[in-house]
C-alpha positions in Angstrom: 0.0 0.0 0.0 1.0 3.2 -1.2 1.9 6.3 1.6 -0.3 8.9 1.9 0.4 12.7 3.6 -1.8 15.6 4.4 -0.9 18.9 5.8 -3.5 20.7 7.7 -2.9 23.7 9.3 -4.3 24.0 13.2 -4.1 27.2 15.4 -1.7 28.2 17.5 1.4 27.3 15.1 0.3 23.4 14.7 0.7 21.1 11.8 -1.3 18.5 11.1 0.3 15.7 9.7 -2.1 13.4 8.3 -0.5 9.4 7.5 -2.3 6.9 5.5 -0.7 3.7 4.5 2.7 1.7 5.2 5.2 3.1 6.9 9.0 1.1 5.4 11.5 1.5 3.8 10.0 2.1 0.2 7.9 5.1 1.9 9.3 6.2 4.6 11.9 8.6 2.4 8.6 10.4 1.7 7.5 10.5 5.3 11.2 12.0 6.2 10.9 14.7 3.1 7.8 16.2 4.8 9.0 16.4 7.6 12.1 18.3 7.0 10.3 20.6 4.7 8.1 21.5 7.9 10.9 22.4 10.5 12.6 24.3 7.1 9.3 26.2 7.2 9.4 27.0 10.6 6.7 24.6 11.4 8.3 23.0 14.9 4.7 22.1 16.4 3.8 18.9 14.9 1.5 16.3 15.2 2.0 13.2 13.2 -1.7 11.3 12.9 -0.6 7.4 12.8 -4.4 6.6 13.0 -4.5 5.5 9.3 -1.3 3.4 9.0 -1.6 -0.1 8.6 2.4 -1.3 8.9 5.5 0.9 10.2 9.1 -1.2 10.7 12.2 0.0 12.0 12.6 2.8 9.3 9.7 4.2 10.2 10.3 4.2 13.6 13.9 6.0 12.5 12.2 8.8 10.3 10.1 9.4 13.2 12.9 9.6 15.9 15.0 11.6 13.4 11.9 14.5 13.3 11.5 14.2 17.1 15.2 15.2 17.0 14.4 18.2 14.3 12.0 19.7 16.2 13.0 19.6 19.8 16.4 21.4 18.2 14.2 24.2 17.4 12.5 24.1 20.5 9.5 22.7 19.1 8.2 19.0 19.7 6.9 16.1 17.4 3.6 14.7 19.2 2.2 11.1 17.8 -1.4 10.2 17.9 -2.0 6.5 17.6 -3.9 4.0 19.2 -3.8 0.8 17.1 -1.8 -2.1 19.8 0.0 -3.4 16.9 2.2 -0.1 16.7 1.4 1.2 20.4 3.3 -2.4 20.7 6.4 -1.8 19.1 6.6 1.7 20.3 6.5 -0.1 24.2 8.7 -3.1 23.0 11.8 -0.5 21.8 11.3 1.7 24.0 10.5 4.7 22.4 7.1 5.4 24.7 9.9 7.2 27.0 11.0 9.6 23.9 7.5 10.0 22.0 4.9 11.6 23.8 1.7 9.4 22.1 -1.9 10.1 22.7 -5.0 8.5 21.6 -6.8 11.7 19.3 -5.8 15.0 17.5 -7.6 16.7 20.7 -5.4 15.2 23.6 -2.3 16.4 20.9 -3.5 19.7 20.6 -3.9 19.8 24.2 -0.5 19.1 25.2 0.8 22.3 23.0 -1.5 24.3 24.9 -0.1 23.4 27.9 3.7 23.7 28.2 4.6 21.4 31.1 2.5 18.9 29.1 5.3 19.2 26.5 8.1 18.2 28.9 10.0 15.4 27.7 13.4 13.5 28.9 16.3 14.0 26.4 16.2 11.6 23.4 18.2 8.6 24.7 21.0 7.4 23.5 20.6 5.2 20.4 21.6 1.9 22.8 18.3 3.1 24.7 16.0 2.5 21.9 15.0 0.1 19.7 13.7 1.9 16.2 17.6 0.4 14.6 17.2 -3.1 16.4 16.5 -5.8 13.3 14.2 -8.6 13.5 15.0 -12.9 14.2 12.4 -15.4 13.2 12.9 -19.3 13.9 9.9 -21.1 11.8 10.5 -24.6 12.1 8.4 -27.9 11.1 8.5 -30.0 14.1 9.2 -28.3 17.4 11.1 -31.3 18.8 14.6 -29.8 18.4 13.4 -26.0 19.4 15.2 -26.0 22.3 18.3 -27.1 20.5 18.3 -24.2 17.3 17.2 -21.5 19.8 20.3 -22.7 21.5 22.6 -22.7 18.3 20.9 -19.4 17.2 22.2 -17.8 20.3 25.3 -19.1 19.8 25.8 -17.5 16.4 24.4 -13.8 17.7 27.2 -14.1 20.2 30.0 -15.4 18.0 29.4 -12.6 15.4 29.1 -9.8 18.2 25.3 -9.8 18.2 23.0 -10.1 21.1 19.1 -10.4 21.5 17.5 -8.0 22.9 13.5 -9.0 23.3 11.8 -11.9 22.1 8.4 -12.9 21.6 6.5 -15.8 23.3 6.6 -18.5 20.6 3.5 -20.1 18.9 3.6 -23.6 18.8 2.4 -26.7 17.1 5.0 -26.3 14.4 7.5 -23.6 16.0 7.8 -20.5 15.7 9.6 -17.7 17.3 10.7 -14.0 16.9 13.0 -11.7 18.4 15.0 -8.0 18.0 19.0 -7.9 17.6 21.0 -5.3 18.0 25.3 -5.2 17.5 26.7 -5.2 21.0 28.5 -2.5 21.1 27.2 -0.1 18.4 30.2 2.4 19.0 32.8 -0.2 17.5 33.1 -1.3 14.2 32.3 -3.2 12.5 28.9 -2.6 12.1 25.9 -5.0 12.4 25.3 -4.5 8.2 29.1 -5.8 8.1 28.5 -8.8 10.3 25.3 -9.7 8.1 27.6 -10.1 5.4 30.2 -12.0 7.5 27.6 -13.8 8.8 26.5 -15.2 5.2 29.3 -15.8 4.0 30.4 -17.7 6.6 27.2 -19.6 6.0 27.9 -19.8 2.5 31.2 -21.9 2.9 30.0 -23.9 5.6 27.3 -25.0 2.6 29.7 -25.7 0.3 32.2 -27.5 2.3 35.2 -25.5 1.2 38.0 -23.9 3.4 37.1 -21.3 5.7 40.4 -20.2 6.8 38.6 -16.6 6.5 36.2 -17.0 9.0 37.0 -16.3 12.9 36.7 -20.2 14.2 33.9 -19.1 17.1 31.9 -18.0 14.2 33.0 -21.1 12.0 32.0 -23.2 15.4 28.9 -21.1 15.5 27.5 -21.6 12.2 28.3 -25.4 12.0 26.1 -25.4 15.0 23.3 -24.0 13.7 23.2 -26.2 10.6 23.8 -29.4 12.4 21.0 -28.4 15.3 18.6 -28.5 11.5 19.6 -31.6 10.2 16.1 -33.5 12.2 13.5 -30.4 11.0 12.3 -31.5 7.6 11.2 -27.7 6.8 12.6 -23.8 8.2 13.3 -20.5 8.0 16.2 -19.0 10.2 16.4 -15.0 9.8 19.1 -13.0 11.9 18.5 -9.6 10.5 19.0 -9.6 6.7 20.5 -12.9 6.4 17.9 -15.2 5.6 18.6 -19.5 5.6 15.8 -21.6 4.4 15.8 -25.4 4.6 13.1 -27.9 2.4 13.7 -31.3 3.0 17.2 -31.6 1.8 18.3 -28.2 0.1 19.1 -25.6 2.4 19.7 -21.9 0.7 21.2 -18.5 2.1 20.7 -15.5 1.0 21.7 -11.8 2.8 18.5 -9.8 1.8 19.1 -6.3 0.2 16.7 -3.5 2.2 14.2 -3.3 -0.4 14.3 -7.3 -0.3 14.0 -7.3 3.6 11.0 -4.9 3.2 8.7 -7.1 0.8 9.4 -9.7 3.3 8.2 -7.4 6.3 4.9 -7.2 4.4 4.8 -10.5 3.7 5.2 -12.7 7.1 3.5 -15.6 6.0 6.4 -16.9 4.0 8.8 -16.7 7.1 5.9 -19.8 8.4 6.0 -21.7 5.1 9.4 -22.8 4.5 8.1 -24.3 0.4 7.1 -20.7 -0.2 9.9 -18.8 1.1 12.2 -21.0 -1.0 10.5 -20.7 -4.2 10.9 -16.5 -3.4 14.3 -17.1 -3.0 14.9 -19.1 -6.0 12.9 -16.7 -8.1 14.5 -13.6 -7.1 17.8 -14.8 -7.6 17.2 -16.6 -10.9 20.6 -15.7 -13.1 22.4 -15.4 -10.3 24.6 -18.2 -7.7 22.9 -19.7 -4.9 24.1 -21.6 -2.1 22.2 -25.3 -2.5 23.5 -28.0 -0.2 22.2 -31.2 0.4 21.3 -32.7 4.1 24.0 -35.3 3.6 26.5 -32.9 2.6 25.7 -31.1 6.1 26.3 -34.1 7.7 29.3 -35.2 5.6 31.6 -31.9 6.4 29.6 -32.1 10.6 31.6 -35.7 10.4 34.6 -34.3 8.8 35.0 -31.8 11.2 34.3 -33.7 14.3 36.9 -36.1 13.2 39.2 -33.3 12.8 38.7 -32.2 16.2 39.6 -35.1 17.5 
């Protein structure tokens, strides 16, 4: 769905900004532009009306924070009406209900201005305070038997490639499925959590294809083995840390680290992340032309066997 913004002009210096559709990364450019035009204009008294938006993700959420920032510079303030759970939810789970001030109508908004203690807000936290940068995990998995064991391996890899979960979800079981937010452990250091993504599947990638991997740090060599051999007993899954995305039919297992704009039709799309078939035929489609990484169960088990002996 398409994003959707009106401008209506309120007294007393307020702006009225009206926001219809989905909030992500293909619209939320759009979302950012109008609101840097308003603090150009002088406009620092804003109201953003989130009672038409069906979807926001974490780009939202950062075009958001960023006008907060704008205004409050100007000694203005960005005030969000919204009272749908599904985003009042994310807004608790990152944290961001102690930086946005969020009220249930355009009235209770227009109130707040009118009263200037009303607008008193903490300082934005620190970026490691909030959550609109975390990225999203997703475990789907077949038979919930070995759960325990590739929540286990998953937590493994976060750690080995300097990642670290930060909330998770209650599961929903009767197949398996779980999801979570990850952040980089220590954001001020490189490298970056995009950099261990790519890290991250290539390490992956070798592992597949059984070659050398004399360029991968051997915690996150250990890491990733782990997490392969921990699926070797779930017939179907889908394993997301972030962008990197691993799905496993039967015996083919493929890897892919998903550009934004990929990672953002799969946002809108969270049934294929619980149908393993489906998620692999996208894969396959959308990276027809180019090389993927296709390994067979036994091969999994043939470089798990290799290795172990090696260890001895």
């Amino acid at each position: 769905m398409d994003l959707e913004l009106t401008n209506v002009g309120l007294p007393d210096g307020i702006t009225l900004i009206e926001v219809t559709g989905e909030i992500d990364v293909y619209t939320a450019p759009s979302l950012r532009e109008r609101l840097i035009d308003a603090v150009n204009g002088g406009e620092f008294r804003l109201i953003a009306d989130l009672t038409g938006v069906d979807f926001m993700d974490s780009t939202g959420l950062g075009v958001l924070v960023g006008g907060l920032k704008r205004t409050r510079a100007q000694g203005g303030a960005l005030v969000l009406v919204c009272r749908a759970e599904r985003l009042l939810k994310i807004f608790r789970i990152t944290g961001l209900t102690k930086v946005f001030q969020i009220v249930p109508d355009v009235l209770s908004a227009r109130a707040l201005f009118a009263d200037p203690e009303g607008l008193a807000a903490p300082p934005t936290p620190d970026a490691e305070n909030v959550g609109w940068h975390w990225v999203p995990g997703r475990i789907y998995l077949s038979d919930e038997r070995d759960s325990r064991s590739v929540e286990d391996a998953t937590q493994r890899l976060l750690d080995a490639f300097g990642l670290e979960c930060v909330y998770s979800f209650p599961p929903v079981i009767g197949s398996w499925f779980g999801e979570f937010l990850i952040r980089l452990k220590n954001s001020g250091q490189l490298p970056t959590k995009e950099e261990q993504f790519v890290k991250l599947s290539r390490a992956l990638d070798l592992r597949l294809l059984d070659r050398q991997q004399a360029e991968v740090d051997a915690a996150q060599g250990a890491a990733v083995a782990g997490l392969i051999r921990s699926l070797q007993h779930t017939p179907r899954a889908v394993v997301q840390v972030g962008s990197v995305l691993l799905v496993k039919v039967d015996d083919v297992i493929v890897v892919r680290n998903l550009t934004q704009v990929e990672l953002a039709y799969w946002e809108r799309n969270p049934a294929l992340f619980r149908d393993p078939a489906a998620a692999l035929l996208e894969l396959q489609q959308a990276n027809s032309g180019a090389a993927e990484v296709v390994a067979s169960a036994s091969d999994h088990e043939h470089a798990s066997a290799a290795d172990h002996t090696n260890a001895r």
